[in-house]
N, C-alpha and C positions, 0 to 999 in steps of 0.2 A: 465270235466276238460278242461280250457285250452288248444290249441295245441302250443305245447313243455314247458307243467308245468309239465312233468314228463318224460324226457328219459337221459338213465343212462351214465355215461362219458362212451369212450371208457377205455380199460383196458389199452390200450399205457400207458406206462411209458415215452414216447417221451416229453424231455423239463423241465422236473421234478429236473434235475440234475442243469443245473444253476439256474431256481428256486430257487430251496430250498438254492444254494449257496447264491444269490441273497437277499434272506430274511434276513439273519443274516446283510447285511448290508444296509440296506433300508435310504435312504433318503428323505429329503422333495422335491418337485420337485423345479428344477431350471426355470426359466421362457425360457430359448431357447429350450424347450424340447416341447412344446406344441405352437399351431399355434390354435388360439379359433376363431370357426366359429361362425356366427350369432346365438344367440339362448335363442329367445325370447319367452316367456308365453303369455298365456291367459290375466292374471291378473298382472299389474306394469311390471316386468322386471322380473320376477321371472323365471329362465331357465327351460325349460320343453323337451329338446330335449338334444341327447350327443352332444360333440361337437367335431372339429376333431382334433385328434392326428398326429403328423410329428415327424421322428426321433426316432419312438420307435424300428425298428426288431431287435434292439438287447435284450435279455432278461432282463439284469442289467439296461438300458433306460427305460424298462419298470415298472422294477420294482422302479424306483425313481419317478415316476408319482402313480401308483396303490400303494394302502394303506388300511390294514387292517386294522380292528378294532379287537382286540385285547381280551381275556377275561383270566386270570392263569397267571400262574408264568412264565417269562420269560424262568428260569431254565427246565421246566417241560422236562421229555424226550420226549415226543411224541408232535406234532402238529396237531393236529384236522382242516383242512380249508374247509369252508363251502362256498361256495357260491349260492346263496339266491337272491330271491323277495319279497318285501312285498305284492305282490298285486296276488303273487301265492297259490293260498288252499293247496298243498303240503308241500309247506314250512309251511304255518300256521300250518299242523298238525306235525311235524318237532319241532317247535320252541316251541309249549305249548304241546306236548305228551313226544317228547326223548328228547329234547334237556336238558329237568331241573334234570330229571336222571343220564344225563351225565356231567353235571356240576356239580352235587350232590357228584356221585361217584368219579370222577378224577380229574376234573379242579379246584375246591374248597379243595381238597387234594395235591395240588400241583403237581399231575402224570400228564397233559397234558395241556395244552394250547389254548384255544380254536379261532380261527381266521374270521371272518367273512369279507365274501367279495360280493360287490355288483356285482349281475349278471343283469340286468332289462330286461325282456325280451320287452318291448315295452318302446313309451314314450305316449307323447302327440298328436301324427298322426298314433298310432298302432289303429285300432279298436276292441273292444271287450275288456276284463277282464285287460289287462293286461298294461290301456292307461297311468294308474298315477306310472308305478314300477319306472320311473327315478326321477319323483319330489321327489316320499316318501324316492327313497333313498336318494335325497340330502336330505330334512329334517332331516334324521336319520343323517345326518354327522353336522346339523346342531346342532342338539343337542347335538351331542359328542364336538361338540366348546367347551361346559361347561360341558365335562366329565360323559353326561347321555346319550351317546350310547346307550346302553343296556337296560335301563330305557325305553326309549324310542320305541327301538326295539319291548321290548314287547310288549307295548302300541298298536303298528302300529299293529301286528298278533290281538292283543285278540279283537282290533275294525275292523280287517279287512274289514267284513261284511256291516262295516256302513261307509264307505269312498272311498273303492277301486273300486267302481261300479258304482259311482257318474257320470253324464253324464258332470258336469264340476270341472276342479281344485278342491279338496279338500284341499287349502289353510285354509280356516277357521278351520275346521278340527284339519289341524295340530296346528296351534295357539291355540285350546283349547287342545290340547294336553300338548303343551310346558305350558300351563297357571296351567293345573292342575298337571302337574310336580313340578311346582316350578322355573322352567327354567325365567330366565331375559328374558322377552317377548321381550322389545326392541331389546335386542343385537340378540334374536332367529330370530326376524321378519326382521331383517335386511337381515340377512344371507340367509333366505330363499326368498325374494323378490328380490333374487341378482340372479347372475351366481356362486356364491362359492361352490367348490365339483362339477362344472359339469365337469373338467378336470379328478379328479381320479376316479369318478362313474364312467367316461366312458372308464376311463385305465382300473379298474376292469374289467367290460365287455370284455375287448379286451384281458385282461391277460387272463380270462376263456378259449377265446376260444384259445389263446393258449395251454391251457392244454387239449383240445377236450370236453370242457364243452361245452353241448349243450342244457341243461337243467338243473330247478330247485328243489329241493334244488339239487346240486352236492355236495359229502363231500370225503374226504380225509383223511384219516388216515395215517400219517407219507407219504408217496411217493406212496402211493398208493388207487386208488380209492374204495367207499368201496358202495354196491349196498341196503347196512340197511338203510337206509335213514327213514323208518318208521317200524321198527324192534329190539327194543332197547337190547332185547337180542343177538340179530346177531352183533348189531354194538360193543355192548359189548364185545362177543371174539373178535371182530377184533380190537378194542383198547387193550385187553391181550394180543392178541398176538403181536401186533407191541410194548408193553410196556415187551417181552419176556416171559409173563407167569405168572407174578408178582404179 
């Protein structure tokens, strides 16, 4: 596997508390919150690198740039927050073993919510597994333009194998992604041949390690971090019990 595609958050609670105050009022970001360095792809202008952040240490600054993608009821009592690679084997066993269990049982019952956030642990200058986790995540945000995050998300785990290893850009890749989705190629291809989402793919990254994420998948159960990540009866009581028993 990987070096750092599996090591577990610390158990600090440090930061947690304006966080989660921070979530309930999330914003879109404002353009004087971000200062965008050069960051150019392989192929057209497609960003393949994070770019830099100015003006974030406070936590509500950061969290109007960093942006979750979402899955449940708004209402639900508990928050599930995952933060994720696509280009991690962890997470792929994460996303198609527990993850449809725990959407099954709680998020599609309206008990929790589930929140996904980009962590990438490399870009386009990392060597080794893990060179395309900042492209594939802006393409995932590109597909949530037209509301198929998730759709997508999947996509990107179940083809892992056949893209994330590629010695250049798998651009094409994802266009036959978006094509066999259904997705408006044009508006997809645009989005993805731009800089668009490389400001909050890389607030995400930065809010992780705020919270002492240092690895892939990391997941969170309500304010606390939870070490099931490939365990789905472990993570199971630890969603009981943060939902009190229920």
């Amino acid at each position: 596997m990987a070096q750092n595609a599996r090591k577990q958050p610390a158990r600090s609670s440090s930061g947690l508390k304006p966080f989660y105050i921070a979530l309930g009022v999330i914003a879109l970001a404002g353009a004087g919150w971000i200062a965008y360095s050069a960051a150019t792809g392989a192929q057209r202008s497609a960003a393949m690198q994070p770019v830099s952040l100015e003006g974030l240490d406070d936590p509500e600054a950061l969290m109007a740039v960093a942006r979750g993608v979402s899955r449940g009821a708004d209402t639900a009592r508990v928050k599930i927050l995952v933060f994720s690679d696509f280009t991690c084997p962890a997470c792929r066993f994460f996303s198609t073993s527990v993850e449809p269990q725990l959407i099954s049982e709680f998020v599609d019952a309206g008990r929790v919510q589930l929140v996904y956030y980009d962590f990438p642990l490399g870009d386009d200058r990392t060597p080794g597994a893990h060179r395309h986790a900042f492209v594939s995540a802006r393409a995932a945000r590109c597909a949530d333009d037209q509301d198929r995050f998730w759709d997508f998300h999947d996509v990107l785990f179940a083809q892992q194998s056949n893209w994330a290893l590629s010695p250049n850009p798998p651009l094409d890749r994802f266009r036959e992604y978006a094509v066999m989705l259904g997705l408006d190629e044009d508006a997809f291809n645009e989005c993805l041949y731009s800089d668009r989402f490389a400001d909050v793919v890389s607030a995400n990254r930065r809010l992780g390690e705020s919270l002492n994420v240092s690895g892939t998948p990391s997941v969170y159960v309500g304010p606390r971090p939870s070490a099931a990540w490939n365990d789905w009866q472990q993570l199971r009581q630890d969603v009981m019990r943060a939902l009190g028993g229920q």
